[in-house]
C-alpha positions as CSV (number, residue, x, y, z in Angstrom):
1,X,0.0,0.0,0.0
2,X,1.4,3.6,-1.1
3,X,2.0,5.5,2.4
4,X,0.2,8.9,2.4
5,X,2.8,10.9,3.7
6,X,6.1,10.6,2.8
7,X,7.7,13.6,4.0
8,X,7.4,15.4,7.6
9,X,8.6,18.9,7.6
10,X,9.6,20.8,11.0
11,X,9.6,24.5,11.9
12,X,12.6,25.1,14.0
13,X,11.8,28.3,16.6
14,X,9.6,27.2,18.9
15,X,8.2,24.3,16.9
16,X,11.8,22.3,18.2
17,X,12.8,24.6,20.5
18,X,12.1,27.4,22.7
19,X,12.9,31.5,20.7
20,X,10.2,33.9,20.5
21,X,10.9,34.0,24.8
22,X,14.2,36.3,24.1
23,X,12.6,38.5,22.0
24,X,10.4,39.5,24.2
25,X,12.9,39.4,27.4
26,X,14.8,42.0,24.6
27,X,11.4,44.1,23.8
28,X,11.3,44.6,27.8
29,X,14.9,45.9,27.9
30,X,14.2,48.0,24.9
31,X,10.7,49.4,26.9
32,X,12.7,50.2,29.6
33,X,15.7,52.1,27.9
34,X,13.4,54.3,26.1
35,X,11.0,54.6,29.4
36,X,11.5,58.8,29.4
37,X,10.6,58.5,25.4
38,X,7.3,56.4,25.3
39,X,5.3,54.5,27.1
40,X,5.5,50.9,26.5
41,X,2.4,50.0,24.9
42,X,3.1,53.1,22.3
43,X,6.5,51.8,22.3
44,X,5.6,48.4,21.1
45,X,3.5,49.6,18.4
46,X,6.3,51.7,17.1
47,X,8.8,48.8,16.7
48,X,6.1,46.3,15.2
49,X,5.3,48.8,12.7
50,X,9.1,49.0,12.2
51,X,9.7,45.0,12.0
52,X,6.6,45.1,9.5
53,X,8.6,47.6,7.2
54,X,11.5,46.2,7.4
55,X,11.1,42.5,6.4
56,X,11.2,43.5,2.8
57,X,15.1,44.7,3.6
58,X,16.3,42.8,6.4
59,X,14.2,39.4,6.5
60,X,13.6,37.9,9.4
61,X,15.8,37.1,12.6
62,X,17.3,39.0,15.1
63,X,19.4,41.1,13.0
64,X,16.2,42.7,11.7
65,X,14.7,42.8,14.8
66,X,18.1,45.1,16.3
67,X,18.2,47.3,13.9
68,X,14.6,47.8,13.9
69,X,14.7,48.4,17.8
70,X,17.3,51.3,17.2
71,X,15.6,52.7,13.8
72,X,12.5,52.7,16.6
73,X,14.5,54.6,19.3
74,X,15.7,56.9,16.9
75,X,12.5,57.8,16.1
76,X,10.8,58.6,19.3
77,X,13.4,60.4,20.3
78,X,13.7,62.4,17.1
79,X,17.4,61.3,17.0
80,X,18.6,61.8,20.1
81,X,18.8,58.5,21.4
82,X,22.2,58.2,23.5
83,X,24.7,56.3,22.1
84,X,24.7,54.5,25.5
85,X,21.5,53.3,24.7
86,X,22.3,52.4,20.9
87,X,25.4,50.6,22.3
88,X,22.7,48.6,24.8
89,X,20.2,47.6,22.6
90,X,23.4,46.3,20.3
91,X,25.1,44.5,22.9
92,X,21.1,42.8,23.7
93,X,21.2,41.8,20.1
94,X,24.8,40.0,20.7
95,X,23.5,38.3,23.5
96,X,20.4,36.7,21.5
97,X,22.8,35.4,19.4
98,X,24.5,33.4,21.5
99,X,21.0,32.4,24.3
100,X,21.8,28.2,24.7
101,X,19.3,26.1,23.1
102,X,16.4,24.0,24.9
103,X,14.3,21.9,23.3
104,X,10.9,22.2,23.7
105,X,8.7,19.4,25.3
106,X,9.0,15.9,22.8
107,X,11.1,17.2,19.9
108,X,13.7,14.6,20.3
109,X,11.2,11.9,20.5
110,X,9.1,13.0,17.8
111,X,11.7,13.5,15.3
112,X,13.6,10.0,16.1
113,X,10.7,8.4,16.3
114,X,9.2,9.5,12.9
115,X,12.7,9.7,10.8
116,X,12.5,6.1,11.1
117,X,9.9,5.1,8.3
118,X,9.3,9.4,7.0
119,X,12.2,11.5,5.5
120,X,12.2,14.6,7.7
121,X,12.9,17.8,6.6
122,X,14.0,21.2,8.9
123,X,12.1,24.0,7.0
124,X,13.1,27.5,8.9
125,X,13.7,30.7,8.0
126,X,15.1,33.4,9.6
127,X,19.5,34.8,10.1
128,X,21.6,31.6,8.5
129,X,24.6,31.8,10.8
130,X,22.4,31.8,13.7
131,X,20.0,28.6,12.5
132,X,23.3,27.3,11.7
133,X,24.4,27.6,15.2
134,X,20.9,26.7,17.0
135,X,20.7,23.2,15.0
136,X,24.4,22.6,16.0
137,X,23.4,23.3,19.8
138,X,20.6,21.4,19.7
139,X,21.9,18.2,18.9
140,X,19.0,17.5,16.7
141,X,21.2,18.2,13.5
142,X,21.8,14.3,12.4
143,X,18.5,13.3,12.2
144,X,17.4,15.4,9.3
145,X,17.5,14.2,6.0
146,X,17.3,17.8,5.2
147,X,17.9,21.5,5.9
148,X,16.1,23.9,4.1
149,X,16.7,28.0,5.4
150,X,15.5,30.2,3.8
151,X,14.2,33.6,3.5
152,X,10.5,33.1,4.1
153,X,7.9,30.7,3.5
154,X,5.4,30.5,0.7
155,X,3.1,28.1,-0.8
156,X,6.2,27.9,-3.5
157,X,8.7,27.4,-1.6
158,X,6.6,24.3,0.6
159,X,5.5,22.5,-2.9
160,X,9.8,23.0,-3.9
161,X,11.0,21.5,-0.9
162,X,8.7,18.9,-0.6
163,X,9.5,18.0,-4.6
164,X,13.1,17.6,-3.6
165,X,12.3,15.5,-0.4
166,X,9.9,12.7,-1.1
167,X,6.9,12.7,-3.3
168,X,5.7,16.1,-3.3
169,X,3.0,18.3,-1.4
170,X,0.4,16.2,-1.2
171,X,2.6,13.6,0.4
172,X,4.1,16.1,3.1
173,X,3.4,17.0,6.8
174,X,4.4,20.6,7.7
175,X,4.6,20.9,11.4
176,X,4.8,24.3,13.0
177,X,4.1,26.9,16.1
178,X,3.0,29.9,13.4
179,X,0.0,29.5,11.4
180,X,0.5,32.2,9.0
181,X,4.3,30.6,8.2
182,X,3.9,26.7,9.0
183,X,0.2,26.1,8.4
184,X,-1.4,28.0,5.8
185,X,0.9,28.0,3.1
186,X,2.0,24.7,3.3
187,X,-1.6,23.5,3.1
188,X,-2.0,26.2,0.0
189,X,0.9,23.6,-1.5
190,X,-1.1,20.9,-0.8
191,X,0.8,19.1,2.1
192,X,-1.1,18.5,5.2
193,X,-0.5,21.1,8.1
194,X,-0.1,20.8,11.5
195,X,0.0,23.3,14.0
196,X,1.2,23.1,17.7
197,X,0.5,26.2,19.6
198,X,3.2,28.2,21.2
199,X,2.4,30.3,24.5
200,X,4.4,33.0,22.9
201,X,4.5,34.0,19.3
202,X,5.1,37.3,17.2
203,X,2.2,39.3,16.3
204,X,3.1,39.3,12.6
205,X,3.2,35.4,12.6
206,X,-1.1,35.3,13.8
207,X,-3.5,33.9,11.4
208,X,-7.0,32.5,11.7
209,X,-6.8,28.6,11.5
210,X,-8.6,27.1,8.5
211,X,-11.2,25.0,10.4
212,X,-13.0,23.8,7.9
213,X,-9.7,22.3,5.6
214,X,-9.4,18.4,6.1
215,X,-5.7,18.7,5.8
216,X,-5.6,21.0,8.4
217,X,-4.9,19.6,12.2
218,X,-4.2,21.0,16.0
219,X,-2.3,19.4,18.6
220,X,-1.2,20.6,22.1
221,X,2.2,19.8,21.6
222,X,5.0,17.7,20.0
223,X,4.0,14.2,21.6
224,X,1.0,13.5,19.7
225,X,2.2,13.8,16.2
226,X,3.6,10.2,15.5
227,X,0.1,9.0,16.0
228,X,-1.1,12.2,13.6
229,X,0.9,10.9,11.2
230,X,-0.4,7.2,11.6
231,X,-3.6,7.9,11.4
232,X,-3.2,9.7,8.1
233,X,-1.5,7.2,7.0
């Protein structure tokens, strides 16, 4: 009998393990640098708006997410931001880059357990050197048959990846915390789509869940998506 799904794909931040926490340990820094200049809420709107511009030059990651922090503080304080403060929010940035890795609840059990009859593919986007250097750390790295990073993910993207790994879309699982990134485009491909909530996750990653697709699916977390996958066949 043909198997149904071929292919599992796996979002890395906060699908694998734990990210979107030192942003926002960052973004509480950054409220409290510029706490003469703007009140937090304000504040927060200002640098979202920022991120949301910015995407189109800097992609995603942390990188982006610096530089739109200072552009930010630059503006509410119609340029005269302290370079103490600039050379804070830089050093913040340097210190994201290097947070250790910890795996989120069943990620090492899901992804041994299904790369034993699936190929399984990492799909994240975001800074290369530093999903580079999270994979390394998190020791997950071997049991890929694949790495795909890359700049941001589309329904074109999904249906070329899964081409290259297995027997296309419609044979492929995407697995993910973001239902805007993991989810809906993946399922737009034709794979399946699988989403596992995250208690914390970037405003511009929210997306109404397609309740009424059959290929789409919700689970609490990591541990139930080998028997997912059975059941689909």
């Amino acid at each position: 009998m043909t198997r149904k799904i071929t292919t599992i794909g796996f979002d890395a931040d906060d699908t694998l393990w734990h990210n979107e926490r030192f942003f926002q340990l960052t973004q509480e820094r950054f409220a409290e640098l510029l706490a003469e200049h703007a009140d937090p809420d304000h504040l927060a709107e200002r640098l979202l708006a920022a991120e949301r511009r910015n995407l189109g030059h800097y992609g995603f990651g942390i990188k982006g997410f610096v530089l739109s922090m200072i552009e930010t503080a630059l503006e509410v304080t119609d340029k005269r931001v302290p370079g103490e403060v600039i050379s804070q929010l830089i050093a913040a940035g340097q210190e994201m880059l290097q947070h250790p890795i910890e795996l989120l609840p069943h990620a090492r059990e899901a992804v041994e357990q299904l790369s034993e009859d699936h190929l399984v593919v990492l799909i994240t986007k975001g800074d290369l050197l530093d999903q580079e250097r999270k994979l390394a750390q998190s020791g997950l790295g071997d049991l890929f048959d694949g790495i795909e990073i890359v700049s941001d993910k589309t329904s074109d993207i999904y249906a070329r990846i899964f081409a290259a790994h297995g027997g296309g879309a419609t044979q492929a699982l995407m697995v993910g915390n973001s239902m805007k990134s993991d989810v809906l485009p993946a399922i737009a491909a034709g794979a399946h789509g699988v989403h596992i909530p995250h208690g914390q996750t970037w405003a511009l990653e929210h997306a109404e869940a397609p309740e009424a697709e059959p290929r789409f699916h919700a689970l609490p977390d990591l541990g139930e998506l080998p028997e997912l996958v059975a059941r689909i066949g």
